[in-house]
Backbone as CSV, one residue per row, in Angstrom:
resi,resn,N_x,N_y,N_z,CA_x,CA_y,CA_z,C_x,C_y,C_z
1,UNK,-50.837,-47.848,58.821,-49.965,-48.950,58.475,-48.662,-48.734,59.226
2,UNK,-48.236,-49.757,59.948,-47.019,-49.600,60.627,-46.059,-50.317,59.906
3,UNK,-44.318,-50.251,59.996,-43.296,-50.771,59.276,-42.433,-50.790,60.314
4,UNK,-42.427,-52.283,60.853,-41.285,-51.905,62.174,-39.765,-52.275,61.511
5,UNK,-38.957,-51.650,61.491,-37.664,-51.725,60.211,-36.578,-52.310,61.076
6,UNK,-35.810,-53.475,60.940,-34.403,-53.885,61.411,-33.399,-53.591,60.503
7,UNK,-32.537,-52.808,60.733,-31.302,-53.896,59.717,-30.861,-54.405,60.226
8,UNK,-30.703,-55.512,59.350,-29.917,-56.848,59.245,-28.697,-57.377,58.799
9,UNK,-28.088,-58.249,59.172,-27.367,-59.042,58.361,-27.256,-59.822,57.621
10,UNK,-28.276,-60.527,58.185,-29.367,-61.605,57.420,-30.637,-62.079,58.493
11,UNK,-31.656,-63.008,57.768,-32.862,-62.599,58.648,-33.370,-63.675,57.732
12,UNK,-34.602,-64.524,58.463,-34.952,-65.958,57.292,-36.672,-66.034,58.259
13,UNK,-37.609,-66.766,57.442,-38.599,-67.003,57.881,-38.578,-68.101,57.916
14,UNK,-39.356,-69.143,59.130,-39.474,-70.800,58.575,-41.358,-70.907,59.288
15,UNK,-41.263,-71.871,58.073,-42.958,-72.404,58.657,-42.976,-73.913,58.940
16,UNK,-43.680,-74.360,59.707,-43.397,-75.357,59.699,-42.196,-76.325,59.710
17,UNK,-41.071,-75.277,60.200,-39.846,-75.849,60.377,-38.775,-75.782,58.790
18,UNK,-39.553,-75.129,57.763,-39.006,-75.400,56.519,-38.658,-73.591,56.612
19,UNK,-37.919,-73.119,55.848,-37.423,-72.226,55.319,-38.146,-71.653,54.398
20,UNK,-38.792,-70.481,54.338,-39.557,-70.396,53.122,-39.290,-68.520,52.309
21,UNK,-38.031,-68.442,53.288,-37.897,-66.917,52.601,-36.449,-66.702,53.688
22,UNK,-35.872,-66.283,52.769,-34.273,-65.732,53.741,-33.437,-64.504,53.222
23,UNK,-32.808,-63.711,53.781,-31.988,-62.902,53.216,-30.588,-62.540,53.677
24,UNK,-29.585,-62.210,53.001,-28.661,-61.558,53.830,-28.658,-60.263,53.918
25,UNK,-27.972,-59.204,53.783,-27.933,-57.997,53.782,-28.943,-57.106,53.752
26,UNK,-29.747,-56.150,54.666,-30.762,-55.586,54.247,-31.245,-55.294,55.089
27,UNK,-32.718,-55.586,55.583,-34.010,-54.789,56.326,-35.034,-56.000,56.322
28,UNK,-34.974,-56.835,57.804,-36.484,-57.232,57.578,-37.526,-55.964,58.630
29,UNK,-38.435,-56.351,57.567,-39.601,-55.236,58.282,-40.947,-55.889,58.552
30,UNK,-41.270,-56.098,59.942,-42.644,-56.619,60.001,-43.662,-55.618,60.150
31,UNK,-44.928,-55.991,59.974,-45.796,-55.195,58.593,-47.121,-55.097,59.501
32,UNK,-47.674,-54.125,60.101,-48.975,-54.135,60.799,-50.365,-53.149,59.869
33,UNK,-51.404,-53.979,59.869,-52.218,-52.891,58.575,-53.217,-52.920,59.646
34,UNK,-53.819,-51.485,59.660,-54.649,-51.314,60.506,-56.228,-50.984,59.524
35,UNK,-57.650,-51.223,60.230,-59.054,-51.288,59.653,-59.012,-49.960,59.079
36,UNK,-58.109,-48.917,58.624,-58.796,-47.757,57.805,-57.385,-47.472,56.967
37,UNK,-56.430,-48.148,56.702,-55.566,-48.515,55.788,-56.042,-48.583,54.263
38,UNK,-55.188,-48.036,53.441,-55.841,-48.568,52.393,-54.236,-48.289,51.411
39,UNK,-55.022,-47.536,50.189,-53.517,-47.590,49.047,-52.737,-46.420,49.594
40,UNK,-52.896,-45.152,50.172,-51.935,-43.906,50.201,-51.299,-44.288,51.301
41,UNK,-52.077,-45.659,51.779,-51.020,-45.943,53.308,-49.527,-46.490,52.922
42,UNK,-50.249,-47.824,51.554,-48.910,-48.942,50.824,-48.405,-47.932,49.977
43,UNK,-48.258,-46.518,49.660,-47.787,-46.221,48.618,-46.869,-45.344,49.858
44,UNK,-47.050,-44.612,50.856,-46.014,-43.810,51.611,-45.566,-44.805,52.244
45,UNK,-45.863,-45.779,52.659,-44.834,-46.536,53.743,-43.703,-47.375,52.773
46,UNK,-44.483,-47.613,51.361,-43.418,-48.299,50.762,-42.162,-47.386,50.287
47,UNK,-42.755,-46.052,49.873,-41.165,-44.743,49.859,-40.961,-44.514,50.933
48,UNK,-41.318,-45.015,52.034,-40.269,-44.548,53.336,-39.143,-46.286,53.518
49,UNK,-40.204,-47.050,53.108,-39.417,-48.341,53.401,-37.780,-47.989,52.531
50,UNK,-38.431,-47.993,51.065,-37.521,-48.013,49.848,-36.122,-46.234,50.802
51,UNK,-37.033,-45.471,51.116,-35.852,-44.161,50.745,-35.170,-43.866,52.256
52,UNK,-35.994,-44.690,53.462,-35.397,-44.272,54.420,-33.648,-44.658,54.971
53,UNK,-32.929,-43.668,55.336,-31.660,-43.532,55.135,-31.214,-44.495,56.739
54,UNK,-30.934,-45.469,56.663,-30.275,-46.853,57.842,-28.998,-46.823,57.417
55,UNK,-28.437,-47.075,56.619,-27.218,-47.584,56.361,-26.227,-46.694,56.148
56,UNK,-24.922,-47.162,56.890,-23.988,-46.104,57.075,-23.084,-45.473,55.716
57,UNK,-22.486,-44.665,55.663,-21.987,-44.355,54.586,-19.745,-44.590,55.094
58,UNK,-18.995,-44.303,54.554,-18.011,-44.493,54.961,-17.520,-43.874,56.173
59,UNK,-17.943,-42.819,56.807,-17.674,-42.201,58.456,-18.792,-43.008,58.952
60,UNK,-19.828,-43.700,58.849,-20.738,-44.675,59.449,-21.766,-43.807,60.073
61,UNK,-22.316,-42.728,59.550,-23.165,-41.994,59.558,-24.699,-42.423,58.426
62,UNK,-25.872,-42.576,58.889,-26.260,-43.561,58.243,-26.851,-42.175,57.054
63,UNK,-26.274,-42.363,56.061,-26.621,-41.635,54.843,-27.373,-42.856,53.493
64,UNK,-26.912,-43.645,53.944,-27.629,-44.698,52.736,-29.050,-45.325,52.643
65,UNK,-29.995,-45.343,51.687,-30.797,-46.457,51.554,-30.594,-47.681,51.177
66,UNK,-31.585,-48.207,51.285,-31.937,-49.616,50.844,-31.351,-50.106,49.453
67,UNK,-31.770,-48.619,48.158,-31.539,-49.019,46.845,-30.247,-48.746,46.966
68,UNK,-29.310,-47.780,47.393,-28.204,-47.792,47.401,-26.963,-48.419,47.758
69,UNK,-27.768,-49.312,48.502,-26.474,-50.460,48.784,-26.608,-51.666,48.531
70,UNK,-27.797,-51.960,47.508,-28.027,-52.728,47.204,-28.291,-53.998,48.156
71,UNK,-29.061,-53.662,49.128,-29.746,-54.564,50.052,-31.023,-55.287,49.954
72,UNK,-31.201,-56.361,50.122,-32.713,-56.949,50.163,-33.699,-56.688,51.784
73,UNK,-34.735,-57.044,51.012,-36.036,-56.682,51.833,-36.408,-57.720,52.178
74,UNK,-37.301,-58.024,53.696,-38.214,-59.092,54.106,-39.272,-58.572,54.947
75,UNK,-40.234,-58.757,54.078,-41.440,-57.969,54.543,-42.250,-59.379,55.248
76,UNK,-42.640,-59.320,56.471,-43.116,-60.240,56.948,-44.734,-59.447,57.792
77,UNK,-45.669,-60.280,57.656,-47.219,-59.679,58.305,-47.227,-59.817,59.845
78,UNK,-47.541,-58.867,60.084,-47.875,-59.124,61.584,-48.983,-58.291,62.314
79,UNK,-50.060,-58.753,62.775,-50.899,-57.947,63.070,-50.474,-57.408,64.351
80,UNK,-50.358,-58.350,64.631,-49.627,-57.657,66.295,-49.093,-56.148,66.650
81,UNK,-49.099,-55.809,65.723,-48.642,-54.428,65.755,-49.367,-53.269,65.522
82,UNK,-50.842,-53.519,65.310,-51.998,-52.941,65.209,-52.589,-52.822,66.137
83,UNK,-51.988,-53.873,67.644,-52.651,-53.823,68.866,-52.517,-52.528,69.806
84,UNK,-54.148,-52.221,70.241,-54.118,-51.338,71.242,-53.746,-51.409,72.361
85,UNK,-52.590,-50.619,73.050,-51.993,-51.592,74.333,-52.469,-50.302,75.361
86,UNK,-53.145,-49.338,74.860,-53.227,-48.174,76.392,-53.913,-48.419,77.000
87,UNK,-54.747,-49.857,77.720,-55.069,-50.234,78.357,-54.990,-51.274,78.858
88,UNK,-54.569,-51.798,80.546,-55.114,-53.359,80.657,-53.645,-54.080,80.305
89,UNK,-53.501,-55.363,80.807,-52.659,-55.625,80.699,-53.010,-56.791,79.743
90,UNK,-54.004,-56.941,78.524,-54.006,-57.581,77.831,-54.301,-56.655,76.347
91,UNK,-53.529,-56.940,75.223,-53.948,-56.643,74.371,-55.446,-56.535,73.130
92,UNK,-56.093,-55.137,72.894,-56.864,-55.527,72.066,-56.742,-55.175,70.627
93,UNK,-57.303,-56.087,70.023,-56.619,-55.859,68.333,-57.623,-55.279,67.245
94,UNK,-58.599,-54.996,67.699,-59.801,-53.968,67.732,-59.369,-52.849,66.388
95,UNK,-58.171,-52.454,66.251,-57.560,-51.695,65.262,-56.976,-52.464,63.946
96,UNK,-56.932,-53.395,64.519,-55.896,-54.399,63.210,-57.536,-54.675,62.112
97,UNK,-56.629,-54.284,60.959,-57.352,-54.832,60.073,-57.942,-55.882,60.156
98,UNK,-59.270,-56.452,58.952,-59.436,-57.866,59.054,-58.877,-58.680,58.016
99,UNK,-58.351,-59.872,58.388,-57.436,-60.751,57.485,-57.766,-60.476,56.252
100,UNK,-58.984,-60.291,55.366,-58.949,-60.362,54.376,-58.547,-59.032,53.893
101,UNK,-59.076,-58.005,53.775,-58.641,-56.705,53.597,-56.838,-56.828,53.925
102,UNK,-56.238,-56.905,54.920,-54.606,-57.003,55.383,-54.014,-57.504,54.616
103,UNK,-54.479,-58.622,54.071,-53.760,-59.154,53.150,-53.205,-58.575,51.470
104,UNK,-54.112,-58.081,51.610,-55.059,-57.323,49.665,-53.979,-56.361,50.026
105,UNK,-53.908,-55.493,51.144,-52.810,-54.394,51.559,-51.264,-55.136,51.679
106,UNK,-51.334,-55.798,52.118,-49.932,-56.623,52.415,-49.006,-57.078,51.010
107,UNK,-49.795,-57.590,49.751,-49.675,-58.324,48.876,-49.462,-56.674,48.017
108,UNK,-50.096,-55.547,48.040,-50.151,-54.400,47.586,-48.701,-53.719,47.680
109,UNK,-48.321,-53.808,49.294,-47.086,-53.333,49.732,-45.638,-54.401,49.124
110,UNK,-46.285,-55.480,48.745,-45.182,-56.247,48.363,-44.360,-55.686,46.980
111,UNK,-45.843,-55.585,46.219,-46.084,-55.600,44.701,-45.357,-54.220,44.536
112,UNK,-45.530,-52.807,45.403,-44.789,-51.254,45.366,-43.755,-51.363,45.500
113,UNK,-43.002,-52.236,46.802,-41.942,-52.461,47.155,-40.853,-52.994,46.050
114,UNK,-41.646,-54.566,45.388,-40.827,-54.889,44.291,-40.410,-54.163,42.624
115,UNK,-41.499,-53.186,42.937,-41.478,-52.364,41.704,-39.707,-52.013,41.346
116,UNK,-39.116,-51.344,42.509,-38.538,-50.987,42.635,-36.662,-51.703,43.358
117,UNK,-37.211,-52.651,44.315,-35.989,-53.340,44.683,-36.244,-54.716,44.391
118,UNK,-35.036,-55.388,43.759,-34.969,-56.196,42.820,-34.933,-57.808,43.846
119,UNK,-34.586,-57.837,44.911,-34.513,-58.670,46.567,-35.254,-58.425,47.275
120,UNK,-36.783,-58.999,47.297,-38.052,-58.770,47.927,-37.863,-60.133,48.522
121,UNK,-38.399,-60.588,50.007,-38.677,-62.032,50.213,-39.811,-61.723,51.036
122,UNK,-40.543,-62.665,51.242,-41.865,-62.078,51.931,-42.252,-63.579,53.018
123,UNK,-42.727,-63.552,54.175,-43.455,-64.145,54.997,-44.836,-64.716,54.557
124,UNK,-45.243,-65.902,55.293,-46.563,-65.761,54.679,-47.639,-65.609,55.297
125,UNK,-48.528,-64.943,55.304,-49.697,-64.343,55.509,-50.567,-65.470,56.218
126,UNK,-51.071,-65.227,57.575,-51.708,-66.312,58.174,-51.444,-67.289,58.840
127,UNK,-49.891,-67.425,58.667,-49.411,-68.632,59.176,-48.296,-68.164,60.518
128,UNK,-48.162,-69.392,61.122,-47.404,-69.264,62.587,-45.686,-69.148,62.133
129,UNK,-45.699,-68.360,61.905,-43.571,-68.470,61.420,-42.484,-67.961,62.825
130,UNK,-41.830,-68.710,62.735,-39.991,-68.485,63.095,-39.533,-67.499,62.218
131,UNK,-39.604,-66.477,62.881,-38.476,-64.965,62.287,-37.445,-65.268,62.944
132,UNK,-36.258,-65.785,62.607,-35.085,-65.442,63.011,-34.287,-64.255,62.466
133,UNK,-33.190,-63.674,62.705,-32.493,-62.318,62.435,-31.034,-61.927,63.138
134,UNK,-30.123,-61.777,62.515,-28.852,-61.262,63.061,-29.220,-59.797,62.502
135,UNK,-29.534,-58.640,63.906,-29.472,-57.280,63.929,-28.314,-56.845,63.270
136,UNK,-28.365,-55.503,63.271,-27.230,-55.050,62.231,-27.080,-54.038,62.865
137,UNK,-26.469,-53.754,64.139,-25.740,-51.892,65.103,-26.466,-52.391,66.041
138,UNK,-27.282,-52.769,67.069,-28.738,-52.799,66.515,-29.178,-51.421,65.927
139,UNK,-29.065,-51.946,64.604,-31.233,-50.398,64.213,-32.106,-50.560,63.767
140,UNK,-32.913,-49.991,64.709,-34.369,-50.731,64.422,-35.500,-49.435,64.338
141,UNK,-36.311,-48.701,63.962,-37.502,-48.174,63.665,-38.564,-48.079,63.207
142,UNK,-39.153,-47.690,64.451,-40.877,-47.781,63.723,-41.521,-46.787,62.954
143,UNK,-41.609,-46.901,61.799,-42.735,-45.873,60.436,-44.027,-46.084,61.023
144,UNK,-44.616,-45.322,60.852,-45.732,-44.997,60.896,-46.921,-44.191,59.922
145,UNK,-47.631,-45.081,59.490,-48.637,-43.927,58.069,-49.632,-43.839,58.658
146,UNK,-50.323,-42.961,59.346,-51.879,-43.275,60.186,-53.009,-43.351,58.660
147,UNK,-54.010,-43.805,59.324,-55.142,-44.505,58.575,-56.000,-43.200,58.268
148,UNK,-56.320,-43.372,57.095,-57.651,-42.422,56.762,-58.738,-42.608,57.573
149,UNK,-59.475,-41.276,58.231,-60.172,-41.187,59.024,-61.052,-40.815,58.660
């Protein structure tokens, strides 16, 4: 399971031209689930989402999480990020989960995530969306949980 992490300033999804999830302050993170993903993947990526330290503290050294500064989350799906690129100059997605399973994981990672932070907004699953985003330093990182083998 991959977690590609921004902070933000704010960050909004639209479908169809409508708005269907927005945030200010926080982390959107788009969300790649790969075919041997399962729960120990949504349960470590969601404590790295929730505990990993982005946000600066008063010398602007990033000592803070997510819960600590009381920031919201936007977890948006993207398979795209499951793609195998070490070959060829076209992508194969051969690794990405299949929609139905991704989702069951996706909706899983939502459900861990909200356990805990109270500003969840989520993308929707399947559909063609507009991620827009004002970066935040830029910082951006990719988590990584590899798949049970």
């Amino acid at each position: 399971m991959i977690g590609l992490l921004q902070r933000v300033k704010s960050a909004e999804v639209r479908v169809d031209g409508e708005c269907i999830a927005s945030i200010g302050h926080g982390m959107l993170v788009l969300i790649g689930i790969e075919r041997k993903d399962g729960d120990r993947q949504v349960q470590r990526l969601a404590d790295r989402l929730l505990n990993y330290r982005v946000f600066p503290d008063t010398a602007g050294k990033m000592n803070y999480n997510i819960l600590q500064t009381s920031g919201s989350m936007l977890l948006v799906p993207q398979f795209t990020l499951a793609a195998d690129t070490s070959q060829g100059n076209r992508p194969s997605f051969s690794r990405a989960a299949d929609p139905a399973s991704a989702k069951v994981l996706f909706c899983a990672l939502v459900a861990r995530v909200g356990q805990e932070l109270t500003n969840v907004e989520i993308g929707h699953f399947g559909s063609e969306m507009a991620v827009s985003l004002i970066n935040d330093g830029p910082v951006t990182f990719s988590l990584q949980v590899p798949p049970d083998m």
